[in-house]
Structure formats: structure tokens, C-alpha cells
DSSP file (Angstrom, degrees, kcal/mol; ACC not computed):
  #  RESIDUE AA STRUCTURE BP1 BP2  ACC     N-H-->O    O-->H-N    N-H-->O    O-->H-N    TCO  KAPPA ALPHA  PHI   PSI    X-CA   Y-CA   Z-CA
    1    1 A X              0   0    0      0, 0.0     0, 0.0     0, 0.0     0, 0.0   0.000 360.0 360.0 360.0 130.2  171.8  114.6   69.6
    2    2 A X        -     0   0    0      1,-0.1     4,-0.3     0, 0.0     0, 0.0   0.303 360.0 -88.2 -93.4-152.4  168.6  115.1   68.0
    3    3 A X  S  > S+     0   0    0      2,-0.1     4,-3.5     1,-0.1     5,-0.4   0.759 125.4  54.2 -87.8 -38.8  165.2  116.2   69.8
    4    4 A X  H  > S+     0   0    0      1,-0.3     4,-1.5     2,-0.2     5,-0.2   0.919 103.7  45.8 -60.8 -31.0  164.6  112.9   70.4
    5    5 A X  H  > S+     0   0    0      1,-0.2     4,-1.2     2,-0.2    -1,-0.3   0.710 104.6  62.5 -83.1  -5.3  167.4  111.9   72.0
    6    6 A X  H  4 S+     0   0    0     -3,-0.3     4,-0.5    -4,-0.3    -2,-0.2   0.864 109.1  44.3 -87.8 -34.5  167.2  114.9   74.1
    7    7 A X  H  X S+     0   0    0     -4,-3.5     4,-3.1     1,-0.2     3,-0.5   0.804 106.4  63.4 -77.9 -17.3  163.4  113.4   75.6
    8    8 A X  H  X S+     0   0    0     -4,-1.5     4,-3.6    -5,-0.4     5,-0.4   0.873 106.6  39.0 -84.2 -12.9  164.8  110.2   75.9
    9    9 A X  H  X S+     0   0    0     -4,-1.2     4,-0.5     1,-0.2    -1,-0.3   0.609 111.5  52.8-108.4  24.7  167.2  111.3   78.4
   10   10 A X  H  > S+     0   0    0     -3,-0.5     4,-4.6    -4,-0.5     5,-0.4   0.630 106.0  64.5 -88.9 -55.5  164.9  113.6   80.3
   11   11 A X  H  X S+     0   0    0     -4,-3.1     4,-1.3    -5,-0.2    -2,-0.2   0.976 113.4  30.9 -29.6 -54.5  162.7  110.3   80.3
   12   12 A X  H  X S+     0   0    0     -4,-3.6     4,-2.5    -5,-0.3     5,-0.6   0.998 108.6  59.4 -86.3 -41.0  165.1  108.7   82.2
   13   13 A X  H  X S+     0   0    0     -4,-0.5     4,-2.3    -5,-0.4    -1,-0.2   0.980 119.2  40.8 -33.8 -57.3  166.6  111.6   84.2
   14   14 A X  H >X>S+     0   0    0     -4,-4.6     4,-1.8     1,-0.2     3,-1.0   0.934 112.3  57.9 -53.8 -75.4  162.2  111.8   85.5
   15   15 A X  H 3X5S+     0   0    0     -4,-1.3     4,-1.3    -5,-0.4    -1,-0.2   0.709 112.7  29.7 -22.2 -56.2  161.9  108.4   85.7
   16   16 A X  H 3X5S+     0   0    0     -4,-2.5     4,-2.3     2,-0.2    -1,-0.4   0.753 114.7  64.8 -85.9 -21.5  164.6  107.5   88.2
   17   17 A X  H <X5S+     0   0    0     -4,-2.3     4,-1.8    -3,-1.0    -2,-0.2   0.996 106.9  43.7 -41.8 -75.4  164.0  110.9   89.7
   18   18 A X  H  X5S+     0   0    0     -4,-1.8     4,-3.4     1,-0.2    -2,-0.2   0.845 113.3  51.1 -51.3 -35.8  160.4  109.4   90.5
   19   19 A X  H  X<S+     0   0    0     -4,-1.3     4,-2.1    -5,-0.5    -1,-0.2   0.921 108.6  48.4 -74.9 -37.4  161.8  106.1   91.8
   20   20 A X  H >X S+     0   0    0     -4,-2.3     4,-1.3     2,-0.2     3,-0.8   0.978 117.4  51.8 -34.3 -75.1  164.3  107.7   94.1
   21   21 A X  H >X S+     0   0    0     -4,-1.8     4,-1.3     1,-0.3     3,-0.8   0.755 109.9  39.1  -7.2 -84.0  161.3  109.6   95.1
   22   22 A X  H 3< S+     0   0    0     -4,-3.4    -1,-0.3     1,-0.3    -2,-0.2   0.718 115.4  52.9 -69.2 -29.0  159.0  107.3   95.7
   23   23 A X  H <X S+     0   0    0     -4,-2.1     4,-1.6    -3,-0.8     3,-0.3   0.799 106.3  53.9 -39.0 -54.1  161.5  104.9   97.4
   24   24 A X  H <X S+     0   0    0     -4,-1.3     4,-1.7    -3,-0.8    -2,-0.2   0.671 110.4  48.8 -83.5 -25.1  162.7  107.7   99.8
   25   25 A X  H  < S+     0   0    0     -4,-1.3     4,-0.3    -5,-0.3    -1,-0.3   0.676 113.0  46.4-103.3  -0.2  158.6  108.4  101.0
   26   26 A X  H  > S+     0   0    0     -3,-0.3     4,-1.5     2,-0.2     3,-0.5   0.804 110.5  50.0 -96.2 -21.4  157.8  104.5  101.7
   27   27 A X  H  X S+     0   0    0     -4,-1.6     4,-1.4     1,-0.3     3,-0.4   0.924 123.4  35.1 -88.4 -27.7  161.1  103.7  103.8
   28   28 A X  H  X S+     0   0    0     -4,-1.7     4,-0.8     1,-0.2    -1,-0.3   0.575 113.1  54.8-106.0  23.2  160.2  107.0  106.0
   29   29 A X  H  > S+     0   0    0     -3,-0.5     4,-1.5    -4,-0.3    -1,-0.2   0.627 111.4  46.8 -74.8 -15.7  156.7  106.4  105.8
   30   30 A X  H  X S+     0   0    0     -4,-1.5     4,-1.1    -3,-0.4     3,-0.4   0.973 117.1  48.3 -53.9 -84.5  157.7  102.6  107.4
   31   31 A X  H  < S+     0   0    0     -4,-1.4    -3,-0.1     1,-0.3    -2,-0.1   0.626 105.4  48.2 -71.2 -17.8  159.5  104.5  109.6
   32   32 A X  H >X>S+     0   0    0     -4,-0.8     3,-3.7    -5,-0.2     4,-1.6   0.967 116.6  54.3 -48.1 -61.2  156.9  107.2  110.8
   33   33 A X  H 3X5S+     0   0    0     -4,-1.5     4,-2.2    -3,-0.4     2,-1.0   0.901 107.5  43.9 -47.5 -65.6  154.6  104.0  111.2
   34   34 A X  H 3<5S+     0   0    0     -4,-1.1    -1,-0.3     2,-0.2    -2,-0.1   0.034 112.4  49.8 -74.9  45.1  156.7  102.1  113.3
   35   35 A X  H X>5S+     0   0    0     -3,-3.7     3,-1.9    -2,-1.0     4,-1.2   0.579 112.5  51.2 -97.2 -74.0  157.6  105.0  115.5
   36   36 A X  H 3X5S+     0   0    0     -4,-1.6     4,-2.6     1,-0.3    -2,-0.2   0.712 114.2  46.6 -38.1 -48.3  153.4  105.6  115.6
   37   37 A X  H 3X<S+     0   0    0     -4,-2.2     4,-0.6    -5,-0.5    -1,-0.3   0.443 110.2  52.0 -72.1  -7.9  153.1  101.7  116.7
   38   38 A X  H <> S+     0   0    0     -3,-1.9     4,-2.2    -5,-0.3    -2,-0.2   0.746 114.8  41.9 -81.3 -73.4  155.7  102.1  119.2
   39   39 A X  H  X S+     0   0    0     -4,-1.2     4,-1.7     2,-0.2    -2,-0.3   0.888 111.5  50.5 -56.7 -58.4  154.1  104.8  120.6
   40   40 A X  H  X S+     0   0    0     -4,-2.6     4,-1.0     2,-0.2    -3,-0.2   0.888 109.7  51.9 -15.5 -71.0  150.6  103.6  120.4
   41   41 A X  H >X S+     0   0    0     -4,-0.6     3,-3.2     1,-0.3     4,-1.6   0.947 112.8  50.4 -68.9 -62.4  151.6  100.1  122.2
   42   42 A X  H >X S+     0   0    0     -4,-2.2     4,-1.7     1,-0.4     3,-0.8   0.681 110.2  47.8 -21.4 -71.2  153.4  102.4  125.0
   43   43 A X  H 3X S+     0   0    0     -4,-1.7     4,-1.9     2,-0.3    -1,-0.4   0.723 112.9  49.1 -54.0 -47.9  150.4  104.5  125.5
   44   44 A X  H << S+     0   0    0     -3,-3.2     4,-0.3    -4,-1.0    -1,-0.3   0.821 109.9  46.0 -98.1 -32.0  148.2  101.6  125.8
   45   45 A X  H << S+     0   0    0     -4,-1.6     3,-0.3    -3,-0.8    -2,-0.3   0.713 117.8  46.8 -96.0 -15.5  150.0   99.6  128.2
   46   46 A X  H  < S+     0   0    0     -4,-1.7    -2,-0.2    -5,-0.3    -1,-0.2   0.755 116.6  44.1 -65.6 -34.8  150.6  102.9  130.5
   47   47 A X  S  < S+     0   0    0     -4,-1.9     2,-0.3    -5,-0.2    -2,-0.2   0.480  86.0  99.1 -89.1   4.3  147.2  103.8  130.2
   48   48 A X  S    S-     0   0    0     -4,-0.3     2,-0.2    -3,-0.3     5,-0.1  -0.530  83.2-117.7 -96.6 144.9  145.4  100.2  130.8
   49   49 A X    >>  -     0   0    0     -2,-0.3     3,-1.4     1,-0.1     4,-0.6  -0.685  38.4-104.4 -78.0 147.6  144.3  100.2  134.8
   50   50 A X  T 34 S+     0   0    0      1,-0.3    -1,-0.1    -2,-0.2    -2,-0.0   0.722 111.8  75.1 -42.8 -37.8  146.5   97.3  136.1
   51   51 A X  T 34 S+     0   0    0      1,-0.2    -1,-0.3     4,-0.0     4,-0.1   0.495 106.1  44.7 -68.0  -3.4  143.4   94.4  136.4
   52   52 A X  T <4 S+     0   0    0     -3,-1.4     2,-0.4     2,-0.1    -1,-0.2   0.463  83.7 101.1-124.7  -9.6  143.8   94.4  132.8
   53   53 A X  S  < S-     0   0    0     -4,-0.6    -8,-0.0     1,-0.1    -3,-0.0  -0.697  91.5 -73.0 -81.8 147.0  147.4   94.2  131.7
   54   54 A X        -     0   0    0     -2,-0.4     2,-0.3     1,-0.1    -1,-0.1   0.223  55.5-172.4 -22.0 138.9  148.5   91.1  130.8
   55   55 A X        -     0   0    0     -3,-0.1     2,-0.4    -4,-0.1    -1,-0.1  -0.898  24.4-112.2-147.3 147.1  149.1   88.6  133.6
   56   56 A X        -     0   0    0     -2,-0.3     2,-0.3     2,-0.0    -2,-0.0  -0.950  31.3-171.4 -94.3 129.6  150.7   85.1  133.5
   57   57 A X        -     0   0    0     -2,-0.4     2,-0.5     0, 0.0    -2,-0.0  -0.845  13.4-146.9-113.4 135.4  148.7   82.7  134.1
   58   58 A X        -     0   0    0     -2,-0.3     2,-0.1     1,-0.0    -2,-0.0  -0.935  19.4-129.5-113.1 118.0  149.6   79.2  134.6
   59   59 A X        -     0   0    0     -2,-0.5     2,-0.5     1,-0.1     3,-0.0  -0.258  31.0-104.0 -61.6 141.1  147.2   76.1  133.4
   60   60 A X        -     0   0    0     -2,-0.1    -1,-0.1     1,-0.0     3,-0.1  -0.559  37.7 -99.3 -88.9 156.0  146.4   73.5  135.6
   61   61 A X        -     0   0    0     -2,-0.5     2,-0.2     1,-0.1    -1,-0.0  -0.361  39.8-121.3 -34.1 113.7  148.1   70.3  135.2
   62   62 A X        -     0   0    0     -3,-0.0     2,-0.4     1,-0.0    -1,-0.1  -0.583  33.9-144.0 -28.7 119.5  145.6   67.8  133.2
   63   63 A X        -     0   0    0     -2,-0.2     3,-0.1    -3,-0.1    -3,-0.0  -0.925  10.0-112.5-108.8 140.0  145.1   64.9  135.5
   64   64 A X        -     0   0    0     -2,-0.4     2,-0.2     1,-0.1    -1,-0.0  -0.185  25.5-111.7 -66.0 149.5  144.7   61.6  134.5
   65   65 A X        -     0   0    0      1,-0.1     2,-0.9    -2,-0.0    -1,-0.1  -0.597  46.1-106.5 -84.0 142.6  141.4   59.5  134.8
   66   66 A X        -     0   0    0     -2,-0.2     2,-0.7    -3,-0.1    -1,-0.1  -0.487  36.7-153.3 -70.8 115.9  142.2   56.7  137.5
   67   67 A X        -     0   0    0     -2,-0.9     2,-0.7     4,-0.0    -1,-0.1  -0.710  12.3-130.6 -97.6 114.6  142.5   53.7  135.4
   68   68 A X     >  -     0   0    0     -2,-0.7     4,-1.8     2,-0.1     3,-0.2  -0.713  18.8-153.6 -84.6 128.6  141.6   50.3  137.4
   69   69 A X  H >> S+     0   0    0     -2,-0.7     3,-1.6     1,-0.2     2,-1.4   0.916  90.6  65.6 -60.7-103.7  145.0   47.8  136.4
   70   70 A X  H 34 S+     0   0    0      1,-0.3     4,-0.4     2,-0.2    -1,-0.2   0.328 106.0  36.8 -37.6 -24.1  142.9   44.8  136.9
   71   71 A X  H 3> S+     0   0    0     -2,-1.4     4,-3.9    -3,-0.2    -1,-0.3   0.800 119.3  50.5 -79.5 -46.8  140.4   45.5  133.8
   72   72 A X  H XX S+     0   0    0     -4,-1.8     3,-2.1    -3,-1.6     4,-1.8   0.936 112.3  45.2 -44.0 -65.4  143.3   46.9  131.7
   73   73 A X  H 3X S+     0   0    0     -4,-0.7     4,-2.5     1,-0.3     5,-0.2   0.958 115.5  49.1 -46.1 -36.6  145.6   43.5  132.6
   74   74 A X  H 3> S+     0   0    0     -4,-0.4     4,-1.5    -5,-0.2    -1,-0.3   0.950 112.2  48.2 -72.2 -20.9  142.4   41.2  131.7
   75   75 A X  H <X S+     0   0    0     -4,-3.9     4,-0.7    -3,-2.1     3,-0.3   0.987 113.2  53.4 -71.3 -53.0  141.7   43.2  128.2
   76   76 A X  H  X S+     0   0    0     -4,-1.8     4,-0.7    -5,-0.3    -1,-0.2   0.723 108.8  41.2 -13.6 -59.8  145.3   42.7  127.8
   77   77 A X  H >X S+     0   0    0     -4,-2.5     3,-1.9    -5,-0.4     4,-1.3   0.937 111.4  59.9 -81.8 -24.4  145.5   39.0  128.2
   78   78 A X  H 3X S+     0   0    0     -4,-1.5     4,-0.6     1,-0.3    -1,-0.2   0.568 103.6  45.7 -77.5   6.4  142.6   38.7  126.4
   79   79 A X  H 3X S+     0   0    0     -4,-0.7     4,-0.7     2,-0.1    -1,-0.3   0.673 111.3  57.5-102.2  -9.4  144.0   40.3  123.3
   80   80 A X  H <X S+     0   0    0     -3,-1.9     4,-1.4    -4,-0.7    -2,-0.2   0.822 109.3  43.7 -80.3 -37.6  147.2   38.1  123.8
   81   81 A X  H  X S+     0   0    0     -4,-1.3     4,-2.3     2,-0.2     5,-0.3   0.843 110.6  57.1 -89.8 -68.0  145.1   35.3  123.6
   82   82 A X  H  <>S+     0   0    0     -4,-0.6     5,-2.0    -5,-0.3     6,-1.1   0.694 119.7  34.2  -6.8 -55.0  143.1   36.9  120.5
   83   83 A X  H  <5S+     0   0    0     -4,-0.7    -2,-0.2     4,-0.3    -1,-0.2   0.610 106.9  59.7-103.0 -38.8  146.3   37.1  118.9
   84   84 A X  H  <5S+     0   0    0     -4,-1.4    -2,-0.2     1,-0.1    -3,-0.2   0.973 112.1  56.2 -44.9 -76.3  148.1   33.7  120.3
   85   85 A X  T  <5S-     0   0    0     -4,-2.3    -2,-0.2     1,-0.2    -3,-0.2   0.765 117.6-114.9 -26.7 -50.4  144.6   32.3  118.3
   86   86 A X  T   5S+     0   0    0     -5,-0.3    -3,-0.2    -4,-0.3    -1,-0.2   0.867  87.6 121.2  83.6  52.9  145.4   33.9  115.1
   87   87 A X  S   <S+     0   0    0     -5,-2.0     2,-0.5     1,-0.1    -4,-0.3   0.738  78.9  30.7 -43.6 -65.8  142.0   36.0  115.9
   88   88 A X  S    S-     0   0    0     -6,-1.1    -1,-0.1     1,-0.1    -2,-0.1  -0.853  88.0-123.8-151.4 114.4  144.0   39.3  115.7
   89   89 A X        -     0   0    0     -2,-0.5    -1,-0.1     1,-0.1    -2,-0.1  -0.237  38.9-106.7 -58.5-179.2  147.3   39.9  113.4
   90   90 A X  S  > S+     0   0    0      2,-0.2     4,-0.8     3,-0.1    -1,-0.1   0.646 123.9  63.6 -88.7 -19.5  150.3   41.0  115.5
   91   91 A X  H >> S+     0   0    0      1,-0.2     3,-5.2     2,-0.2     4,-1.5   0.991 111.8  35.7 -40.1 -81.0  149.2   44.8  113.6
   92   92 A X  H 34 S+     0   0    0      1,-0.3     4,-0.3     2,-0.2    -1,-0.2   0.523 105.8  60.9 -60.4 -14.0  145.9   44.7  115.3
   93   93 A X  H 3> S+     0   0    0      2,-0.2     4,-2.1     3,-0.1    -1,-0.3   0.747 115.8  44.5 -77.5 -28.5  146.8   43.2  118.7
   94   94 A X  H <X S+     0   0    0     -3,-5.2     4,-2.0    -4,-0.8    -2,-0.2   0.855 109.8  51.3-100.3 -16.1  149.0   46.5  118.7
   95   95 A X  H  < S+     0   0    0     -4,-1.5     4,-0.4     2,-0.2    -1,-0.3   0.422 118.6  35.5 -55.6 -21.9  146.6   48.7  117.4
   96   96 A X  H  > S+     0   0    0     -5,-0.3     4,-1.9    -4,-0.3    -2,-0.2   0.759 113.1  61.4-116.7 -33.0  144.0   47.8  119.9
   97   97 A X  H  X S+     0   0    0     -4,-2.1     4,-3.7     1,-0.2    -2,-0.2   0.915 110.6  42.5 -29.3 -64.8  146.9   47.3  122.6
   98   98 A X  H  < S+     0   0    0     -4,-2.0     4,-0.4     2,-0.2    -1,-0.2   0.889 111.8  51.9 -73.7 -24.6  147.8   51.2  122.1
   99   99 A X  H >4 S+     0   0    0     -4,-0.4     3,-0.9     2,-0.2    -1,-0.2   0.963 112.6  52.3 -62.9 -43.7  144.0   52.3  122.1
  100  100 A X  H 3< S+     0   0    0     -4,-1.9    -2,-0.2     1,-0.3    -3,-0.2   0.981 109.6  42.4 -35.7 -86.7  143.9   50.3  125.3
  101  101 A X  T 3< S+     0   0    0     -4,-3.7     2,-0.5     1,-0.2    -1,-0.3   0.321 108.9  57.5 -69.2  13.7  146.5   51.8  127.1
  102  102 A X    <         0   0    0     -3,-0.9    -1,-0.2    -4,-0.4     0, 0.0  -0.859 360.0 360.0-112.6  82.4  145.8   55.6  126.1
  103  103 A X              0   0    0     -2,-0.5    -3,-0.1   -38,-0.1    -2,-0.1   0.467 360.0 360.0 -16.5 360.0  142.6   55.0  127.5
């Protein structure tokens, strides 16, 4: 083994030396951080005065607009009628049918 071969394998000997290295400081620098984040959230939710930690809160129910039957049932027949006619494909009687009834 010549001089050369003697750097090449010092090259690699460093080389994976440094990747070991560098490997071994991000997985405990992950784990320093998520200790630090751990800690942090802990700290924050002990220290928050109570009127401000997170509460469940429940939405109220969306209520429906009262919807008078007697208009709906006249638009109705009058799209059946629309459509009886050959006014209104059977597409569009059901397209205007579903707009109808979603108010």
C-alpha cells in the first residue's frame, strides 16, 4: 500500500467518522428538543390562570329557517307542471327541485 492508498483509507475512516458524528448530535439534539417542548407545554398550561386554559365549548345547534309548506308545495307543482309541459327537462325540474327544497 502506497501513500495513496494510505489517504484513501483515512478518507474514509474521517468520513464515516463525521457521519456517525453528525448522526449521533441531530437524534440527541431531537431529543433535547422534544424534552424542551414537553417541558415548555407543561409550564405553560400550569402557569396559565384557569379563565384561560382551554375550555370545551359546545356550538349551538344551527336552526332551520321556518319554511311555509304551502309556497314550497305550489313551487313544486308548478315545476311538475313546467316539466309535464316539456318547459323544463327532467335534469332541470331536479335541479331547481333540490335548490327548492334546500331553501
Amino acid at each position: 500500500m502506497g501513500l495513496i492508498g494510505g489517504m484513501a483509507r483515512t478518507a474514509v475512516v474521517a468520513g464515516t467518522a463525521t457521519a456517525v458524528s453528525n448522526r449521533v448530535s441531530r437524534r440527541q439534539a431531537g431529543r433535547w428538543a422534544s424534552q424542551e417542548d414537553a417541558a415548555y407545554a407543561q409550564q405553560q398550561q400550569q402557569a396559565a390562570p384557569p379563565q384561560y386554559q382551554q375550555q370545551q365549548y359546545q356550538q349551538p345547534e344551527p336552526t332551520a329557517a321556518p319554511v311555509d309548506t304551502g309556497d314550497m308545495l305550489e313551487q313544486l307543482e308548478k315545476l311538475a307542471q313546467l316539466r309535464d309541459s316539456g318547459v323544463l327537462t327532467p335534469l332541470e325540474f331536479e335541479t331547481q327541485k333540490a335548490r327548492l327544497l334546500a331553501g
